[in-house]
Structures are given as structure tokens and as C-alpha cells.
N, C-alpha and C positions, 0 to 999 in steps of 0.2 A: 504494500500500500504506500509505503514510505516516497519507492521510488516516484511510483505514479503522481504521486501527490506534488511533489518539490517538479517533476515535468512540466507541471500544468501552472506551477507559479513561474518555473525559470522562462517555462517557451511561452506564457500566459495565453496559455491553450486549454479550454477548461474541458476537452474531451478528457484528459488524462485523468482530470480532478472529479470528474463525473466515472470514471471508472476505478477511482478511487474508494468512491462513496457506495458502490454499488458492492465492492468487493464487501468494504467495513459492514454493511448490510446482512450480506450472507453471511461474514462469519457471527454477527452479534444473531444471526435467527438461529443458526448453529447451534450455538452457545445456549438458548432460549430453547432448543430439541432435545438437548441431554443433558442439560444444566449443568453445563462445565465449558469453557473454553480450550480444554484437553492440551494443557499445556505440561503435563505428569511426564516426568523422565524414569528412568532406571528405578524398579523397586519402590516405585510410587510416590519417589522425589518430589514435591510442587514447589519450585521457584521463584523466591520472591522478585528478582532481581529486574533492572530494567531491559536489560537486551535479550531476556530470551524468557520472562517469567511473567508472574500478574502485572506489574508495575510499566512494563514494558508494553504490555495488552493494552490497559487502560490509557496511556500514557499518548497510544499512537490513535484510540479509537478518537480520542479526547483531537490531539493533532487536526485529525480529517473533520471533525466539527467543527473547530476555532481555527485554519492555519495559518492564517494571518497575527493569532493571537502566542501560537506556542510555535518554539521554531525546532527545526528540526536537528534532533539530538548532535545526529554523525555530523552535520556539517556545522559545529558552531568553532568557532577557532579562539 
């Protein structure tokens, strides 16, 4: 989502940002069909962390709502 999203501000092409929204979509219905985000590693591990855990789920769904508000993690220098 990430990519697609920072696409459609860099080339301000809001096809990318519309299939951004569409992706964050299915996975929040997903997440709404087995009531988990199925982010569980090895041995039933759930990760809090931002790059690959809940944090990081919320973090980006949140991104593609506001992204003019929240900037994107990878590219802050």
C-alpha cells in the first residue's frame, strides 16, 4: 500500500492513491472475516513492532486515511 500510496503523491496521480484505498479496504474487510489481521509468526508470535507487527498495520491503515497528515515512515531522512 505504502508504495502505491507515496506514487500517487510523488507523480500526483490519484489512480495509485485510489488503489491504495481499495487494497486498505480488503484487507480491513479481511481482518473484519476472521477477526485478526493474521499478522502471527512462528509458534504464535504477535508482533508489536512497526515494520512488520500491529503498530505497523495501524500505522499505514491510518497513512492511507490522512496522507497528507502522516508521512511516510521509510522515506523521512
Amino acid at each position: 500500500m505504502e508504495t502505491l500510496l507515496t506514487a500517487g503523491q510523488v507523480l500526483d496521480d490519484p489512480s495509485w492513491t485510489r488503489e491504495a484505498l481499495q487494497i486498505s479496504s480488503r484487507v480491513v474487510a479481511r481482518a473484519g472475516r476472521i477477526g485478526d489481521f493474521a499478522i502471527t509468526f512462528r509458534h504464535g508470535f504477535r508482533s508489536p513492532n512497526l515494520f512488520m507487527g500491529a503498530a505497523g498495520v495501524g500505522y499505514e491503515l491510518l497513512r492511507v486515511a490522512y496522507p497528507d497528515d502522516l508521512p511516510a515512515v521509510l522515506l523521512l531522512t
